[in-house]
C-alpha positions, 0 to 999 in steps of 0.5 A: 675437743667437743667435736673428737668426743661427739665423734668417739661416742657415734662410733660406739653407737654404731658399734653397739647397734651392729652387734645387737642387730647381729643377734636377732637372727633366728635359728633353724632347721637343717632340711636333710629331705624325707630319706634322711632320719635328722633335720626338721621331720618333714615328709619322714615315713615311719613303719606302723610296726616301730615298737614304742620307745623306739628312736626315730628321728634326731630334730637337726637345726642351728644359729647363725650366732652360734647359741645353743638351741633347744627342740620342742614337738606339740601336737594339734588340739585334740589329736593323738600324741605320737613322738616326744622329743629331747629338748636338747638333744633333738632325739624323737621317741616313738610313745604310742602304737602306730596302726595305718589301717586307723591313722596314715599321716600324723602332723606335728609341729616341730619348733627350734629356739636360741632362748630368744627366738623361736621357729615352728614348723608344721610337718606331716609324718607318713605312717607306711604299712606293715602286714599285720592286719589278717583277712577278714570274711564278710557276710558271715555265717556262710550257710548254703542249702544245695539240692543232691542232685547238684551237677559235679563241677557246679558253682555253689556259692562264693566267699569272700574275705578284706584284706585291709593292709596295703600290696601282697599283705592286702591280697587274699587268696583261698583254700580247703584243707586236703582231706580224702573224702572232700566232695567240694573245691574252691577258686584260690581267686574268686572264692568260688565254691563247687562242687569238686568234679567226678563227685557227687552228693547224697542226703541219706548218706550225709545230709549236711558238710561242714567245710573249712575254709581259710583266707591267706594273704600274700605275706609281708614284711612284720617287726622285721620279718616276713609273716603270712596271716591266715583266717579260717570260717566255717561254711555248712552244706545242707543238702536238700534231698530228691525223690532219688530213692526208693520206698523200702520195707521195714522189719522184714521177713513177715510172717502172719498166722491164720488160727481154726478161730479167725474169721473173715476180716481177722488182721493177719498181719501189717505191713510198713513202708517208708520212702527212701527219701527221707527228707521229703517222703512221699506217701506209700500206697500198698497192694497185692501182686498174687499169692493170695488166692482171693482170700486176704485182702490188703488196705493200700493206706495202713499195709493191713492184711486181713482174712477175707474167708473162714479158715475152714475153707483154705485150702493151703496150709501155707499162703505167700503174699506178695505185697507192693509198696508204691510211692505216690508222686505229686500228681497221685500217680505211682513211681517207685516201689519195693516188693516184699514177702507176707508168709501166711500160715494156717495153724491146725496140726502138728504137723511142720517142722522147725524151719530156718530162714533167710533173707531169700527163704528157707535156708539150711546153711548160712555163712558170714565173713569176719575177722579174726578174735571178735570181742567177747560179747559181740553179736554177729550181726552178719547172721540174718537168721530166722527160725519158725514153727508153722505150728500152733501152742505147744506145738510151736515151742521149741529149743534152740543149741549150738553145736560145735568147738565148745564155748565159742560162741552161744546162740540167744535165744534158747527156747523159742514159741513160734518164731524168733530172730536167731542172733548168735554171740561171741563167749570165747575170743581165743576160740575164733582164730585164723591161725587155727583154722580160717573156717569155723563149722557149727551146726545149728539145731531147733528140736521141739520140746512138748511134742510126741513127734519132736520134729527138729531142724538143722542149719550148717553156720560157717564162719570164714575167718580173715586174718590180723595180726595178732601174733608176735614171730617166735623163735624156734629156740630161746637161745641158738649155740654156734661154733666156728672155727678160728681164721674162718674167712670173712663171711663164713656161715655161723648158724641160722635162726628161725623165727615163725609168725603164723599170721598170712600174708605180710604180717607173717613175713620176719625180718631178722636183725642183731644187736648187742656188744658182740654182734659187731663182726656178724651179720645176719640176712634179713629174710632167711636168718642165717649169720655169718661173719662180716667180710672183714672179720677174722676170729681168734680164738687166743684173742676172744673165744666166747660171743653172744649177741641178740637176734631179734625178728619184727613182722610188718608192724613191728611186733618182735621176739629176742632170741640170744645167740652163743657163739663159740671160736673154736681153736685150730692149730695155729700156733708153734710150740716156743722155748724160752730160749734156742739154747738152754743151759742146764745143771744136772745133779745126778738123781735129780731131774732137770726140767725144760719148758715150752708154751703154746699160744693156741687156746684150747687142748689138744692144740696147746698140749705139748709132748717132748721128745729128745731128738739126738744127744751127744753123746746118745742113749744117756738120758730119759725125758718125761713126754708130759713133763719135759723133765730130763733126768739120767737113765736108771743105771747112771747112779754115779759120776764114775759112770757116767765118765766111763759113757763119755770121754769129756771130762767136763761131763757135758752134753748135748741135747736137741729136744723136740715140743710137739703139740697134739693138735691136727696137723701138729706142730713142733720146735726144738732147742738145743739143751746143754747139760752139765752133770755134776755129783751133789755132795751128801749135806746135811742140815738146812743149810744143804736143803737150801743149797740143793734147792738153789742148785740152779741160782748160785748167786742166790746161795752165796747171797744167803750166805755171805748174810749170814756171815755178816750177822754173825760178825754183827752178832759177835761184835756186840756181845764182846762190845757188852761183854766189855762193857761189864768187865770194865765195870766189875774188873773181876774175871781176869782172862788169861790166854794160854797157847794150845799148839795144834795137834798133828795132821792125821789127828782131828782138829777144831776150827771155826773156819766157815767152808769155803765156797768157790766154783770153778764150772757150774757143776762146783755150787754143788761140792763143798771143799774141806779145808785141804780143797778136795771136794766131798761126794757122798756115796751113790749106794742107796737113797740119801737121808734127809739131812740133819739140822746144822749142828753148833760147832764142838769144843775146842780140842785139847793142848797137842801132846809133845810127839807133834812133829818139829818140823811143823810150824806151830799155830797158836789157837786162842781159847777163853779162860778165867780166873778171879784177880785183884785189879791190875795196872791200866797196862793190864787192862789195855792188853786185855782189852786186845786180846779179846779173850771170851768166856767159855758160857760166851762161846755157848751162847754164840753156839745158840745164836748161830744155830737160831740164825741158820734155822731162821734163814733156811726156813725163809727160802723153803 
């Protein structure tokens, strides 16, 4: 039994040390290798370009027992922090900016743990390039110093720029802005300077070139983009000068004077002249070739002439020097030299004119060239002028005037001792126009003023003028009228435009164009001005007849005018006259016209002005037509139906007629209809009542409308006054009404009846008679005018009880009539008898009267 139980509890023993020897392995890191973004960090690249914040990696690992485990990321003392990461998770953030240039390989320790057991490992994170670093110059400022004579094509100097991002981003190439006047290139490789081929370089032109010079890598990928990056440096050229240029004189032409009180060694005048290379002058050594004739001398040093006799012994009035300037070279010898003019009056007499001169001498014409409309103010400097008087004093005083076109241009300045520079300025701008003249003539005149001989002199000034362009192109009219003709075909001439321009040349070539909301079917030629309709456009004068758009003519530099064009379509005879109907169907009173009608669609008279005509009648020569009008009416003689029935042998009295509609346009056009007409007599009424009838003579269901109208509002009228009437003798039950019969008279006696004229019509000649109570129509009379009728009349009372000669044979007719009498009240019975007889009083009858006549009046003013 001892035994079982040590046996039982070695087996726990042992169970419990597998299990605990079971959890003691160590977690670890999955090895996914450096491409991969999850395992333990080893080898992982990262671009330096990763924003912060940025997700990139996932610390990837397991237990073998299967226990969560958490992710841990230290750094090395001292060194940047770069990543954090989440325990849990395993997701590494970048939280500092990357620079590869500064740092290429991060390490890191990476670690992963159960809670019981831990593993750290030590990984090298690689920063890879990204192109964010731009060229940077060395050994900067770049200054060169060049001589000018430099041979075009030489090498100069080199530049050179670093680059520190890694492949294309760390290549460097170079280059100068284009530019027109570059006198310099540069090796896109090297960096070398030259100077650029066929150019050549000049100290008194432009002693120092600055260049811009730009360093471009070969681009690379940035924050997911493809950047170049550029840097830019300044390089200054200064250009050394060379013994290149000649000496020259300054402030020339010369003039010296030799006054009666001079003496020998008297300064007369002094020359100056400087070197043509101003960077590096030589010294300038003066003398005289002639002209002198021994009596000036010349100090080589300073340029002063000076007197070398006494006045009184010259033989010349006039001397001139001609004076040497030389360059001295190093070794003292002579190089270059200009040659220059002294003029050397000898002052006495007044005895010399006024004189102008030029750059080579006395000059009587002088001729500039120049734009057009100079500014106001402006001196012309092309004018070298220069006016002298030999003489001496008041004899060398003199007055200075231009003249010609009047307030263009003065001359300063006006009064002059001896001598001066003529300059002339512009005073009106507008006067100086090429358009009115390309040449511009003045004369120019000096005239002594305190002298008896007033010796005077004239130069010719002309100025040839150049054109700009300083005119708009103006339209020979502000607006242009057209007409064309409907159905023109396309294409067809409309008008032509004209606009000038005065300027020369392009400038005063016009294009034409046009625009607006009616210049869709025109079109215009660009050069000559001349509209015209679109290939595909046909005008239609019934659909649109009036046009206006604007022409506009530019110059070369688009300076424009805006003319409007009105164009108007005029109307052909297009269009047919058209009846309503083919077959028309009319009802003629005798004396009262009928009338037809036609419309022509054509837009404008004559073309849609109609004329009518009867063409044939059947039977003929019966009828009248007004040719404006279209009014049909009966010749003058037919005055009556017994006439007209002796013409024709139709008892219905019906013709017809083929009336022609034709237009007075060329060629005209016509249509016909045929017009049947039927001729009635119209019965004589009177009163509104006939005016309405006869004036819906042509609209008899009008007429019976109206009337059937009226009737109902009498009824309507006539039973409310009985029903009111009723209603007051229920009441009072004082007026007994009493019937009484009233037989009728006999036939050829004149009876009363409220009977309405009956109305029927048989053919449409009948809505115009009126049948009596027998049923024979009436017509009036055909002798004279007819009278406006009367107003309707109320009818008359009712005629007496007929006499006892009434014929017995004869049915009498029992007529009611109203009468009353004062009674006490009677039975029910009574009252019930009297209800149904509907007896009325005599003052009920005109009150009715006055109702109807009211009513008729009403209605009959209504349809007027």
């Amino acid at each position: 039994m001892k035994k079982e139980k040590k046996t039982h509890a070695l087996l726990f023993l042992l169970l419990l040390h597998f299990t605990l020897g079971q959890s003691d392995y160590a977690p670890y890191f999955y090895d996914n290798g450096p491409s991969s973004t999850s395992g333990n960090m080893a080898l992982f690249s990262i671009s330096e370009d990763t924003p912060v914040g940025t997700q990139i990696y996932i610390l990837n690992g397991t237990d073998p027992e299967g226990d969560p485990v958490r992710y841990g990321l230290t750094f090395e003392k001292g060194s940047q922090e770069y990543f954090r990461v989440e325990p849990k998770s395993g997701n590494v953030t970048l939280i500092k900016e990357l620079d590869r240039e500064k740092q290429d390989e991060i390490s890191a320790l990476v670690s992963i743990t159960d809670g019981r057991n831990k593993v750290i490992e030590t990984v090298r994170v690689f920063v890879t390039d990204a192109n964010d670093e731009p060229p940077e110059f060395q050994n900067l400022p770049f200054i060169i110093d060049i001589p000018e004579n430099t041979v075009p094509g030489s090498s100069i100097y080199r530049v050179q720029a670093v680059d520190k991002d890694l492949g294309s981003g760390g290549s460097v190439s170079y280059y100068l802005p284009s530019s027109p006047f570059a006198k310099f290139t540069i090796d896109g490789h090297s960096g070398i300077l030259r100077v650029k081929p066929g150019e050549t370089l000049d100290y008194e032109t432009t002693p120092t070139h600055f260049l811009t010079v730009v360093a471009k890598d070969g681009g690379g990928k940035y924050k997911g983009k493809h950047q170049v990056l550029t840097s830019t440096a300044t390089i200054t050229v200064n250009v050394m000068d060379s013994q290149d240029m000649p000496p020259s004189f300054v402030g020339t032409p010369y003039f010296g004077y030799v006054y009666e009180v001079s003496v020998p060694g008297s300064e007369i005048f002094t020359v100056y002249a400087k070197d043509g290379d101003q960077g590096n002058p030589n010294p300038i050594h003066y003398s005289i070739m002639n002209g002198s004739d021994g009596v000036f001398d010349i100090n080589s040093t300073s340029g002063c002439i000076t007197l070398t006799t006494f006045p009184s012994l010259l033989k010349n009035e006039l001397y001139e020097i001609k004076v040497k300037a030389s360059e001295v070279g190093p070794s003292s010898q002579l190089q270059d030299y200009d040659v220059t003019t002294v003029t050397v009056r000898v002052v006495d007499l007044n005895n010399h004119p006024p004189t102008f001169y030029g750059e080579n001498g006395p000059q009587s014409k002088f001729e500039v060239t120049m734009y057009e409309h100079p500014p106001a103010g402006e001196i012309l400097r092309g004018f070298k002028i220069t006016v002298n008087d030999s003489d001496q004093g008041a004899n060398a005083k003199f007055k200075l005037r231009l003249v010609g076109p009047s307030r263009v241009l003065r001359v300063v300045p006006q009064t002059v001792l001896n001598e001066a520079q003529v300059t002339i300025i512009v005073e009106d701008t507008s006067g100086i126009d090429y358009e009115k003249g390309p040449t511009l003539s003045f004369k120019l005149l000096a005239v002594e003023i305190d002298t008896p001989e007033r010796f005077s002199a004239t130069a010719d000034i002309v100025i040839n003028l150049l054109d700009t362009n300083d005119n708009v192109p103006k339209f020979t009219a502000e607006y242009y009228i057209a007409r064309v003709p409907e159905n023109s075909p396309g294409g067809s001439s409309v008008v032509s435009v004209t606009a000038n321009d005065p300027d020369s040349g392009a400038w005063g070539e016009v294009k034409y164009t046009i625009y607006g909301s009616g210049s869709d079917l025109f079109t215009i030629h660009p050069s000559s001005g001349l509209i015209s309709t679109q290939p595909w456009t046909s005008l239609d004068a019934e659909v649109r007849s009036k046009y206006n758009f604007y022409v506009k003519a530019e110059d070369s530099e688009g300076k424009y005018s805006l003319s409007e064009v009105f164009v108007t379509v005029l109307d052909m005879n297009d269009h047919y006259p058209e009846f309503g109907e083919e077959l028309l169907e009319k009802t003629l009173v005798i004396g009262t016209p009928v009338k037809v009608e036609a419309v022509d669609e054509d837009a404008e008279s004559p073309n849609n002005v109609i004329e009518y005509s009867i063409m044939t009648a059947d039977p003929d020569n019966a009828f009248d037509i007004n040719a404006k009008t279209g009014e049909i009416q009966l010749k003058p003689y037919i005055k009556s139906m017994e006439i007209v029935q002796n013409i024709t042998k139709q008892k219905d009295c019906r013709w017809s007629l083929v009336v022609q509609a034709r237009d007075r346009g060329s060629p005209s056009f016509s249509t016909t209809a045929v017009v049947n007409i039927d001729i009635t007599e119209a019965t004589p009424l009177k009163g509104p009542m006939a005016a309405f009838l006869m004036k819906s003579r042509d609209n008899p269901l009008k007429a019976l409308v109206m009337v059937t109208v009226i009737i109902s509002l009498l009824v309507g009228v006539t039973v409310l006054i009985s029903t009111a009437l009723y209603m007051r003798n229920s009441k009072s039950n004082r007026i007994m009404p009493a019937r009484r019969i009233i037989k009728r008279r006999p036939r050829d006696q004149q009876h009363w009846t409220s009977k309405m004229p009956t109305i029927k019509f048989t053919s449409p000649a009948d809505k115009f008679l009126i049948r009596n109570g027998e049923g024979s129509p009436q017509r009036g009379g055909s002798s004279g005018p007819r009278q406006k009728p009367p107003p309707p009349a109320a009818p008359c009372l009712p005629p007496p009880p007929p006499s006892s000669s009434a014929r017995p044979s004869e049915r009498p007719r029992a007529v009611p009539t109203i009468s009353g009498a004062l009674a006490s009240r009677g039975s029910k019975k009574a009252k019930s008898t009297r209800r149904k007889e509907g007896n009325m009083s005599s003052a009920l009858v005109s009150e009715l009267k006055m109702k109807l006549e009211q009513k008729i009046n009403e209605n009959n003013q209504g349809y007027y």
